[in-house]
C-alpha positions in Angstrom: 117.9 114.7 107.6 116.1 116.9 105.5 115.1 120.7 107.1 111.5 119.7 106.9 111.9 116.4 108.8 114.2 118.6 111.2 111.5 120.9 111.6 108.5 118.1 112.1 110.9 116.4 114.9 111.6 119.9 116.9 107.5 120.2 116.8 107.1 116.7 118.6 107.6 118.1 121.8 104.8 120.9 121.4 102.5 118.6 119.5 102.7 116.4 122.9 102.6 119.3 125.6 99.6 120.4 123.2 98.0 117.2 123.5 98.1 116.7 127.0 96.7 120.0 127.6 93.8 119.3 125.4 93.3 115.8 127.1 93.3 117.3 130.2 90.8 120.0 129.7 88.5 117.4 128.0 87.9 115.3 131.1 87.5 118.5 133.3 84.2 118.9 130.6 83.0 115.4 129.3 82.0 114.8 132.5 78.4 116.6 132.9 78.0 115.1 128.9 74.7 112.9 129.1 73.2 112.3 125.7 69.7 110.6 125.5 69.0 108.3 128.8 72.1 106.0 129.2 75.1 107.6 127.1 78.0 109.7 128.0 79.1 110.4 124.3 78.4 109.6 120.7 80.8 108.4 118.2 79.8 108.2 113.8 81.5 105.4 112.3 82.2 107.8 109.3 81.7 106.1 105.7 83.3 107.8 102.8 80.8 109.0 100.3 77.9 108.4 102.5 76.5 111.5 103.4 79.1 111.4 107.0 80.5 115.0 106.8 76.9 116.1 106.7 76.1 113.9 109.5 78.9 115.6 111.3 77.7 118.7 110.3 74.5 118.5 112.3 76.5 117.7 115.6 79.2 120.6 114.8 76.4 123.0 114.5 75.3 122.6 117.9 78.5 124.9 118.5 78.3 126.7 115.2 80.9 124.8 113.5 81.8 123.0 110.0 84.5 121.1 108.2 86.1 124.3 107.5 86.3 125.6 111.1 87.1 122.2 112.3 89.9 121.6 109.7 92.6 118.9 110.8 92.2 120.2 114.7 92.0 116.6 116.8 90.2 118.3 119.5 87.5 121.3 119.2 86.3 123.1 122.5 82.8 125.6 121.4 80.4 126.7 123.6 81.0 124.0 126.4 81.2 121.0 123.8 84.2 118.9 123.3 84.9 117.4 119.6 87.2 114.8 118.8 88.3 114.5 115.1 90.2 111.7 112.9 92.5 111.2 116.4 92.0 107.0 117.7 93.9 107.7 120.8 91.0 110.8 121.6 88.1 108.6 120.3 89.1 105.8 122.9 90.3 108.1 125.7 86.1 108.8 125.5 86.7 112.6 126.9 84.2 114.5 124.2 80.3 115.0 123.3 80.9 113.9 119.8 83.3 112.0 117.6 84.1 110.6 114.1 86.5 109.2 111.8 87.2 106.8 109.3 89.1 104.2 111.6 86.8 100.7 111.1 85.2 99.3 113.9 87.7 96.2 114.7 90.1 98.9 115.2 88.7 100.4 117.7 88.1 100.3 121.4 85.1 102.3 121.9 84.6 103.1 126.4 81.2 101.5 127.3 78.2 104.0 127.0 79.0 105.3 123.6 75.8 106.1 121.4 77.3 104.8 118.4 75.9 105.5 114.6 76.7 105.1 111.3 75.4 106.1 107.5 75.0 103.6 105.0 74.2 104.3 100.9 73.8 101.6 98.3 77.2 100.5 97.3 76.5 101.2 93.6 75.6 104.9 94.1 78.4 105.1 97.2 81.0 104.1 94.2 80.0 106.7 91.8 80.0 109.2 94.1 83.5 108.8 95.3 84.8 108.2 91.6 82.9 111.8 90.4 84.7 113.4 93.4 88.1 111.8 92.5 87.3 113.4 88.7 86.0 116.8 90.6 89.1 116.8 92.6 91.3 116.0 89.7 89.8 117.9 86.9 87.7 121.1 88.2 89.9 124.0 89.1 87.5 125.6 91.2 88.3 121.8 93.7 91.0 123.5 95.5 89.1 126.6 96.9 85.8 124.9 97.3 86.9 121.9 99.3 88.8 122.2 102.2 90.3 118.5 102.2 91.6 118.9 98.7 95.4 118.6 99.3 94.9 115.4 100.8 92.1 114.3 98.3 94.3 115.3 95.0 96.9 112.8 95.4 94.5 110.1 96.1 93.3 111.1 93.1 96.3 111.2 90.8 96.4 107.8 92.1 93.3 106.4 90.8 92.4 108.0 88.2 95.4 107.1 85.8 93.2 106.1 83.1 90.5 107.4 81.0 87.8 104.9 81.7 86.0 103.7 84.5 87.5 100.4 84.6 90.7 102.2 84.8 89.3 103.1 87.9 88.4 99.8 89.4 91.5 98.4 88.3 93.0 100.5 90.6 90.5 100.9 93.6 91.7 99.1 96.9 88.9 97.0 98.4 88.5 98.8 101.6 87.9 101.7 99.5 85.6 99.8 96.7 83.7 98.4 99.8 83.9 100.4 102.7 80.9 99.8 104.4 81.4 96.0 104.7 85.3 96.8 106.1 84.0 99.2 108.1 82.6 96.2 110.2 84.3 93.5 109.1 88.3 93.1 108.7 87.5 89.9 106.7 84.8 91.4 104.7 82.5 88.8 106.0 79.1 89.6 105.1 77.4 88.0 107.9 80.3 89.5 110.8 79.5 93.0 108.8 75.6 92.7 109.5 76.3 91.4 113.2 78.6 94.5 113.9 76.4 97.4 111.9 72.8 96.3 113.2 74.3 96.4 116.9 75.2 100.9 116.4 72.7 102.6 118.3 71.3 103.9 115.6 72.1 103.4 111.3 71.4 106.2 109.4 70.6 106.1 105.3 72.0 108.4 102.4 68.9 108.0 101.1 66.5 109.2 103.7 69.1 111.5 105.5 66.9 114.8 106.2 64.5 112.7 107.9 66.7 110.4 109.9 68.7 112.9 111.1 65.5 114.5 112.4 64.6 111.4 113.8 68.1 110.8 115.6 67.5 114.6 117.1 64.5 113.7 118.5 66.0 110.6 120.1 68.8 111.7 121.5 67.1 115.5 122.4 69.2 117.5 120.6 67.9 120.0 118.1 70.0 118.5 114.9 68.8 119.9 111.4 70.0 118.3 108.2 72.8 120.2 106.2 74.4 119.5 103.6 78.2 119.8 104.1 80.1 119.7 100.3 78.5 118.7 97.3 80.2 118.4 94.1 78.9 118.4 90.3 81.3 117.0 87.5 81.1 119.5 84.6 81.0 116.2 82.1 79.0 113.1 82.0 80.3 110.2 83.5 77.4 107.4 83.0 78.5 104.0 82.9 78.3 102.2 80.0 76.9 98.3 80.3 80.0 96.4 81.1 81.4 99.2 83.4 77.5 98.8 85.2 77.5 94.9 85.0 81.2 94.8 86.3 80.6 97.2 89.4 78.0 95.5 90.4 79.4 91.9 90.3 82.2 93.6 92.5 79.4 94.6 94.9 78.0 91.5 95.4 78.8 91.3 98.9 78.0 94.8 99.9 74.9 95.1 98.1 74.1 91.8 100.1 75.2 93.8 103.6 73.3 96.9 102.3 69.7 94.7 102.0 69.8 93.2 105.0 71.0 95.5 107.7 68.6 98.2 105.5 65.8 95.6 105.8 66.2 95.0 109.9 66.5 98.3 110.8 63.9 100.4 108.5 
């Protein structure tokens, strides 16, 4: 065993005393939590690329909080508000005011009388965006002091970005990461299941309206949320598509960009 590995086991212990104490001091406030008429707690299905840090923004702000504040912390105590971050175990315990992650919703076990939302983008400009961060993360050395998940982000990275076109790219881009949204609700990617599943969130937000739905969603629930954005990122070279790369991402979106329409369509 390795010194680090020696070192991560001697911290289980303190990791778990740590945890407890949190979960225990969580319940003692989630308690008098009542958002809107009927809900104890709200949870964001968080979409890479979708606008969802910003989203999370607006609710961490309430306690004058951001991504750099909250960090990799699993649970956040501010001003009498409890936020649970990235940990499944937290996000189905239910003990917090609001939640997020990127864990789809099949995999989760959400308690009854969660306000649950969710941001959608069109798949095309969701894929572009994540594929300019990847190059932002990979290529602009300003990436490491500007964005506070860039450790994590740069090998991902290194990963995909192997080649020097975009179909390099796609080559190597998972499907739950080429079409998150439609995992998100679906394990199968089932366009249909995916509709069912996102249409039934208490409330879908869009990329592409965002200042005004979260306005919206502030009056609705009666909190005073303000759009912000959280981390935005400019390549420092062009990287337009040229017609095949176009033609090919969109054949590969067939099925999102089907999902997108509809639940878009229903819930506009």
């Amino acid at each position: 065993m390795s010194a680090i590995q020696l070192i991560e086991q001697m911290k289980k212990p303190l990791r778990t005393l740590r945890d407890i104490g949190c979960e225990a001091r969580a319940s003692q406030l989630a308690w008098r939590f009542c958002v809107g008429e009927d809900y104890q707690r709200i949870y964001h299905y968080h979409i890479r690329k979708t606008a969802g840090t910003s989203l999370n923004s607006a609710f961490w702000n309430l306690a004058g909080l951001d991504l750099k504040s909250i960090g990799r912390k699993l649970y956040i105590f501010k001003n009498g508000y409890v936020f649970v971050h990235n940990s499944k175990k937290a996000i189905e315990n239910g003990s917090y005011f609001f939640a997020n992650s990127h864990n789809p919703s099949h995999a989760l076990d959400l308690p009854d009388k969660t306000f649950t939302i969710t941001v959608l983008r069109s798949p095309v400009k969701r894929v572009l965006s994540f594929y300019r961060y990847m190059y932002f993360i990979q290529n602009d050395p300003t990436a490491q002091f500007n964005d506070p998940l860039w450790k994590e982000a740069s090998h991902e990275a290194k990963r995909l970005l192997v080649g020097s076109s975009f179909h390099d790219f796609l080559d190597r881009l998972p499907r739950h990461d080429l079409t998150p949204q439609l995992y998100m609700f679906s394990s199968q990617y089932d366009v249909s299941e995916a509709i069912d599943k996102a249409i039934s969130c208490s409330a879908v937000l869009f990329t592409e309206n965002f200042n005004e739905d979260v306005i919206n969603l502030g009056k609705r629930l009666k909190l005073p949320l303000k759009p912000s954005q959280e981390r935005r990122f400019v390549p420092k070279v062009d990287l337009s598509l040229s017609s095949s790369e176009e033609e090919r991402l969109q054949e590969m979106l067939e099925d999102e960009v089907a999902f997108y329409k509809k639940v878009r369509s229903v819930t506009s």
